[in-house]
C-alpha positions as CSV (number, residue, x, y, z in Angstrom):
1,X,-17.0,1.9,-15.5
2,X,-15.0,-1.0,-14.6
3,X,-18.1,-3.6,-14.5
4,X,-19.1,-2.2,-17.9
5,X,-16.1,-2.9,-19.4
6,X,-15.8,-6.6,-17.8
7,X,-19.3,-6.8,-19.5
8,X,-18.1,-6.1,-23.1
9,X,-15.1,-8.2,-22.3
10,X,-17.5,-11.5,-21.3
11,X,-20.0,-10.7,-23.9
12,X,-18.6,-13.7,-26.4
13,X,-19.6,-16.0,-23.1
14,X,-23.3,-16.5,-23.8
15,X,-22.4,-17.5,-27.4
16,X,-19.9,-19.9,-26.1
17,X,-21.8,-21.2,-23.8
18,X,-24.8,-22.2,-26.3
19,X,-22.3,-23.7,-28.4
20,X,-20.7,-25.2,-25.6
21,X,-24.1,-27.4,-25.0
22,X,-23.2,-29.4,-28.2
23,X,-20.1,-31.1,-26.1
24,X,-21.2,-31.2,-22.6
25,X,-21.7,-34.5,-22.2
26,X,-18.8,-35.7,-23.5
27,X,-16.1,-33.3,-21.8
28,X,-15.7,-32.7,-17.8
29,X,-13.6,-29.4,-18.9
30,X,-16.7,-28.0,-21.1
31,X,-18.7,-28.8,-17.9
32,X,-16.5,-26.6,-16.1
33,X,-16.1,-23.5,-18.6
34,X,-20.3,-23.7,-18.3
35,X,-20.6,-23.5,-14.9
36,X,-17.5,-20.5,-14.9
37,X,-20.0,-18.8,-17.3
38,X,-22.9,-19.5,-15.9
39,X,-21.5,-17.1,-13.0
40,X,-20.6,-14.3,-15.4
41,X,-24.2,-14.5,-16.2
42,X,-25.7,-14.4,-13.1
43,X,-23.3,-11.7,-11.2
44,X,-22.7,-9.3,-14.3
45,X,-26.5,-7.3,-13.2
46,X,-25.4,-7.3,-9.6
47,X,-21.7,-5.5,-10.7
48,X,-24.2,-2.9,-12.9
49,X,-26.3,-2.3,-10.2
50,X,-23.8,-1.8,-7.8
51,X,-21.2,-0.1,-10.3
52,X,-24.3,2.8,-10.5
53,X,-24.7,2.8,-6.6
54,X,-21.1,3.8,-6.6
55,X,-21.4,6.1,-9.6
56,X,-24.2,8.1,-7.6
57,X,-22.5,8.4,-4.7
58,X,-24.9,5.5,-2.7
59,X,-22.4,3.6,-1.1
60,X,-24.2,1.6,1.5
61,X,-26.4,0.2,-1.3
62,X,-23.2,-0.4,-3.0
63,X,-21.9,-2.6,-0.5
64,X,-25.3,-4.1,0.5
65,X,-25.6,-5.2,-2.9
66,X,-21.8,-6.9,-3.4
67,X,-22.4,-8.2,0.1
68,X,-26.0,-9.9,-1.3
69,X,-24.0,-11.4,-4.4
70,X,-21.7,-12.8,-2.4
71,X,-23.7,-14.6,-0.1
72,X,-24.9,-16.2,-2.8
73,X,-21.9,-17.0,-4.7
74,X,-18.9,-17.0,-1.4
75,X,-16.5,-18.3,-4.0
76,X,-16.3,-15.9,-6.8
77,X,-13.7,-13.9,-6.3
78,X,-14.5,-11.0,-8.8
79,X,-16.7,-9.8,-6.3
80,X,-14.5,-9.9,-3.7
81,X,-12.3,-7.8,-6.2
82,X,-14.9,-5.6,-6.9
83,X,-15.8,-5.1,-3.3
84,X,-12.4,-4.3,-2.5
85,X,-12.4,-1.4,-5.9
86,X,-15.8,0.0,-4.0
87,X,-13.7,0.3,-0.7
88,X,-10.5,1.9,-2.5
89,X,-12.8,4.5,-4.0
90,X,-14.2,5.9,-0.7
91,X,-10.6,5.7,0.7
92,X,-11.3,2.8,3.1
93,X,-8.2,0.7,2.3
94,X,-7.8,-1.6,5.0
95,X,-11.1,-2.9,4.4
96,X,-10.2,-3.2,0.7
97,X,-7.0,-4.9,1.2
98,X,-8.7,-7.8,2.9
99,X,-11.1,-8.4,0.1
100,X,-8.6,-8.4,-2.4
101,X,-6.8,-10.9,0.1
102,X,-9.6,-13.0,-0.3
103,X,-9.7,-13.1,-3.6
104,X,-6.2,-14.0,-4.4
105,X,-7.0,-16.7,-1.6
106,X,-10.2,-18.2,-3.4
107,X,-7.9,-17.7,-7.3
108,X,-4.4,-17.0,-6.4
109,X,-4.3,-15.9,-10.3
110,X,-6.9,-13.5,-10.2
111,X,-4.8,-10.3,-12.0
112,X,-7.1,-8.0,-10.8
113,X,-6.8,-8.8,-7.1
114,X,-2.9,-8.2,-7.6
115,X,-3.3,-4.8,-9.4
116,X,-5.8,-3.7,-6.9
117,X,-3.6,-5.0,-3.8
118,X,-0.8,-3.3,-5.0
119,X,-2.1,-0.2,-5.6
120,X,-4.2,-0.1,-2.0
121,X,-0.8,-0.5,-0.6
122,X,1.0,2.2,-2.7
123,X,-1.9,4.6,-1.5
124,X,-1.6,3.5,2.2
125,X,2.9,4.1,1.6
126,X,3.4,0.8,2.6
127,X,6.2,-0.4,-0.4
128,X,7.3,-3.3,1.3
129,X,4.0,-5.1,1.2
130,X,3.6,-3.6,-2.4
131,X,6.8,-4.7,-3.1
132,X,6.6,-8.1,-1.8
133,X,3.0,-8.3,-3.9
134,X,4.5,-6.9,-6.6
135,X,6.9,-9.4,-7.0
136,X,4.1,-12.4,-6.6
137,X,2.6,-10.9,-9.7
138,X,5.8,-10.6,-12.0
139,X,6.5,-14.2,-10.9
140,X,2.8,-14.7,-12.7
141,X,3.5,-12.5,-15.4
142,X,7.6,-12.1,-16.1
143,X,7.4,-10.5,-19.5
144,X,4.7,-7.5,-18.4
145,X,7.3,-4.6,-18.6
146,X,4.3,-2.5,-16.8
147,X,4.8,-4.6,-13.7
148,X,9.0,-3.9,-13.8
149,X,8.6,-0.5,-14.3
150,X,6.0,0.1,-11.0
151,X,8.3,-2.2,-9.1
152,X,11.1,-0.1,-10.1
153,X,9.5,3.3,-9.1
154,X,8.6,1.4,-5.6
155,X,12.3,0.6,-5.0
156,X,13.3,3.7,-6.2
157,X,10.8,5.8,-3.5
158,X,12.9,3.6,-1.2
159,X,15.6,4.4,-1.8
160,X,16.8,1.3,-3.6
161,X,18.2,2.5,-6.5
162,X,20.3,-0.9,-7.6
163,X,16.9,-2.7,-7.5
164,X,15.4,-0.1,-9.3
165,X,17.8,0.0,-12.3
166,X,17.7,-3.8,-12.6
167,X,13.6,-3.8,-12.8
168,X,13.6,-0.8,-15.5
169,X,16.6,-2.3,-17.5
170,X,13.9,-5.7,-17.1
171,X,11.1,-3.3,-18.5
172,X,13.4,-1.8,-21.2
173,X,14.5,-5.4,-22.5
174,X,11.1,-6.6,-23.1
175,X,10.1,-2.8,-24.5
176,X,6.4,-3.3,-25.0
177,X,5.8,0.3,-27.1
178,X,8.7,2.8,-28.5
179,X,7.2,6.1,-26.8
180,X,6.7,4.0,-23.3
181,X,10.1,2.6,-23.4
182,X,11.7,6.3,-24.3
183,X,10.2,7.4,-21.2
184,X,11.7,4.3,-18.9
185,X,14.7,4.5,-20.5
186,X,14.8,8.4,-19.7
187,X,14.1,7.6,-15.8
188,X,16.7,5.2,-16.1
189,X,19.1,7.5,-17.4
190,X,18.0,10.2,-14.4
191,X,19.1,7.8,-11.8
192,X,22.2,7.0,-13.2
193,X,23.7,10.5,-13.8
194,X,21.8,11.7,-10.6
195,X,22.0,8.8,-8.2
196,X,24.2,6.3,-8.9
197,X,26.5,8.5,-10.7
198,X,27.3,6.6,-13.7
199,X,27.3,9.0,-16.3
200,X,28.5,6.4,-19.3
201,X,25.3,4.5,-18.7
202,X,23.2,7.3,-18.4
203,X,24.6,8.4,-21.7
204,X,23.9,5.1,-23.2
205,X,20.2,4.9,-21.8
206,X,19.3,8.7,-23.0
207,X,20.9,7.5,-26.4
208,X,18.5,4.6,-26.2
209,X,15.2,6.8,-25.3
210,X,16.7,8.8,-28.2
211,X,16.3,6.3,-30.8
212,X,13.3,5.4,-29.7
213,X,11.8,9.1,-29.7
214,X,14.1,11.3,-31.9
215,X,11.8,14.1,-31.9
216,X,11.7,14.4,-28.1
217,X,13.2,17.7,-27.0
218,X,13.7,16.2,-23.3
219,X,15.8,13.6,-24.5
220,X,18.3,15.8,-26.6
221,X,18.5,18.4,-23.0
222,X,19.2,15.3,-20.9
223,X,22.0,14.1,-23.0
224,X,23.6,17.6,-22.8
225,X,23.3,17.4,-19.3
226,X,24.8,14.3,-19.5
227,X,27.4,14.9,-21.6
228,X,28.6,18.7,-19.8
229,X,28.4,16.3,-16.2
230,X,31.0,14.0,-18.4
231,X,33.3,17.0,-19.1
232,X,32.5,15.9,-23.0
């Protein structure tokens, strides 16, 4: 689960935060990474316990026990994050929305409010709010390619294509695996001999998926296609 993984992420903390002791006095930014931790700590039983509410299907405990936490703690916002994934799973995204508002209110950073927010939008078909959010995150995180290529499938859904083949030619540039990129470069490649009608660049972008994947079979029949729609 989601909590569980956070868990193993965090687990370094408690040996940081023993070491961290050594320089406490002498460093208001130590002070602050203790107290940070010191929250990790005390919340990461709550996310379990709730995390195996959810996983067994007891959803008011769920949210009586993310609602306890924060009480306790009103401005953390992973449980306003986690709050809002407990809503999204039970289809409630309204309600999930406006935790994952709040938590982008109390750390406008927080990546995981973003990728939750987005996603609660997608699944409600509202792209303009996932589109404006969308853009707020790449503004955070310009080189993520991930984040170009969902923003390009958004635009593309409405009908955008220009905007589209800007964000995937974004995600292509900064080309975080070969196979991944193949596969952008092959959407790419789609809307330009389909949509937009340029077959030269479609050729060029299939030739690109190409090198990236030469043993792809789907590359190879979309470059014929390509090639018989350029009377080549």
């Amino acid at each position: 689960a989601l909590y569980f993984k956070i868990f193993k992420k965090n687990a370094t903390a408690i040996i940081e935060l023993i070491l961290s002791y050594i320089t406490l006095p002498f460093d208001k930014e130590a002070k602050k990474n203790i107290k940070d931790k010191m929250k990790w700590i005390l919340i990461i039983p709550v996310l379990i316990k709730a995390d195996r509410y959810l996983y067994h299907g007891d959803i008011q405990n769920a949210f009586d026990s993310y609602n306890e936490a924060i009480d306790k703690m009103p401005g953390f916002s992973t449980l306003y994050v986690a709050l809002g994934d407990a809503y999204r799973k039970i289809g409630k995204l309204d309600e999930a929305i406006v935790e994952y508002k709040m938590a982008l209110w109390i750390d406008s950073l927080n990546n995981t409010a973003y990728n939750g927010l987005v996603q609660a939008y997608e699944e409600l078909g509202d792209y303009d709010n996932a589109i404006m959010y969308y853009e707020k995150y790449i503004q955070i995180h310009p080189n993520n390619a991930v984040l170009h290529s969902n923003l390009a499938n958004l635009y593309f859904m409405k009908g955008e294509a220009e905007l589209a083949i800007s964000h995937y030619q974004s995600a292509i540039m900064i080309n975080p695996k070969p196979d991944w990129t193949s596969i952008v470069a092959q959407t790419l490649g789609y809307i330009q001999q389909n949509i937009t009608k340029n077959i030269d660049c479609a050729i060029a972008n299939y030739q690109l998926a190409n090198s990236f994947t030469p043993r792809e079979m789907d590359v190879y029949i979309s470059l014929g296609s390509a090639f018989y729609d350029n009377e080549d």
